[in-house]
C-alpha positions, 0 to 999 in steps of 0.5 A: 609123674611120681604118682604113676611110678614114671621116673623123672629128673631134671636135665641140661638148662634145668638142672644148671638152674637147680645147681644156682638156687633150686629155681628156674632161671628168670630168663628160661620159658620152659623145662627139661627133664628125662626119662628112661627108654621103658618109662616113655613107652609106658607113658605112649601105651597109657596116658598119652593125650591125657589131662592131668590138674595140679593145685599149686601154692598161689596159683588160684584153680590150679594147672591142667597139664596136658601130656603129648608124646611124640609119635616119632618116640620109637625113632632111635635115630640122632638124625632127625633134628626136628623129633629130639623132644619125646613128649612134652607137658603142655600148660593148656592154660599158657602153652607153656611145656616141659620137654620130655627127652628119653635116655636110651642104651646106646647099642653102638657104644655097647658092642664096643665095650662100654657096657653101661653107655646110654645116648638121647636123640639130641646126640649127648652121650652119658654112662649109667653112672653118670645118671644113676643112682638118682639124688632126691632134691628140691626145685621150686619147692618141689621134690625133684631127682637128679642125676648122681654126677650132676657137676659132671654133667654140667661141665660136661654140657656148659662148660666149667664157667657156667659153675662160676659166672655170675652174670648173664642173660642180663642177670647177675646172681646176688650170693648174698640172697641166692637170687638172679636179680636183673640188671639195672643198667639196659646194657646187653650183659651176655660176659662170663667175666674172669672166672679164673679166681672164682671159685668152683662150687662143686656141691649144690646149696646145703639142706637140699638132698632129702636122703643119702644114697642107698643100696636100695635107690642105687639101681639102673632100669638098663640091664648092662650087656 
């Protein structure tokens, strides 16, 4: 996406996973990831249906991507349950995919004040601030961006606990080698525990930002009102 200049960045279960150890969850089969309400539109007119190969580390032949935007994108509406996804990156290999949510200005909010209110068809509600200027990062080795209030947003979404417990999805996370191991035992191990003496990490792991916040990457492509 960065080599066609389509902003992107890690959201919702994603981004909890980069918050852990900048990798995906053992237990998650897909991604997430936003984009803003122009880049969608520039994706739809130029490269919808269109396939796209990636070398990967240790992945002989590599991956071809398919990139398939759904036709209900210009849809602004939160009611429609079933068209909440825009686009997808589809793995033509594994049917694997990413899903691909636009942020778009939420004009209700707006008119009622709230200059820099943006909203997605899945019904969250964010600020620009919020999301923008966005942070360079690593997932899975990757370059990455994510959103400015990253603890923010997940508190928001997961809830506090989800910073702190350590157990779940029948994994527990090792702090000594930053990695969600399985647990042995074949117990259903769903519990977050007692987090009230744990503490709450409100930065990610060290050595991940890439660069520090400039005037010239603090900018938001939704004009306030």
């Amino acid at each position: 996406m960065a080599e066609i200049s389509a902003e992107t960045w890690l959201m919702h279960g994603s981004l909890l996973a980069w918050w852990w150890n900048q990798k995906i969850f053992p237990w998650d089969n897909d991604l997430d990831v936003q984009i803003s309400e122009p880049t969608i539109h520039f994706l739809a007119d130029h490269y919808n249906m269109t396939e796209h190969h990636f070398d990967l580390p240790g992945v002989p032949g590599g991956r071809t991507y398919l990139l398939d935007i759904n036709p209900h994108y210009v849809v602004r509406s939160t009611l429609d349950r079933r068209n909440v996804i825009d686009a997808r990156w589809i793995d033509t290999s594994s049917g694997l995919f990413i899903d691909i949510t636009a942020i778009r200005a939420d004009d209700d909010r707006r008119n009622r004040g709230q200059a820099g209110a943006l909203m997605c068809k899945d019904g969250h509600r964010y600020d620009e601030t919020e999301i923008f200027p966005l942070r360079n990062s690593y997932f899975e080795d990757f370059p990455v961006k994510v959103p400015y209030a990253y603890t923010k947003l997940l508190q928001e979404e997961y809830s506090y606990k989800s910073l702190t417990s350590t157990n779940f999805q029948d994994h527990e996370f090792n702090e000594e080698t930053n990695i969600w191991e399985k647990i042995k035992n074949h117990k259903l191990s769903t519990r977050r525990g007692d987090t009230a003496d744990l503490p709450i990490r409100t930065t990610p792991l060290k050595q991940i930002f890439t660069e520090p916040i400039t005037d010239d990457n603090a900018r938001s492509e939704f004009p306030r009102q």
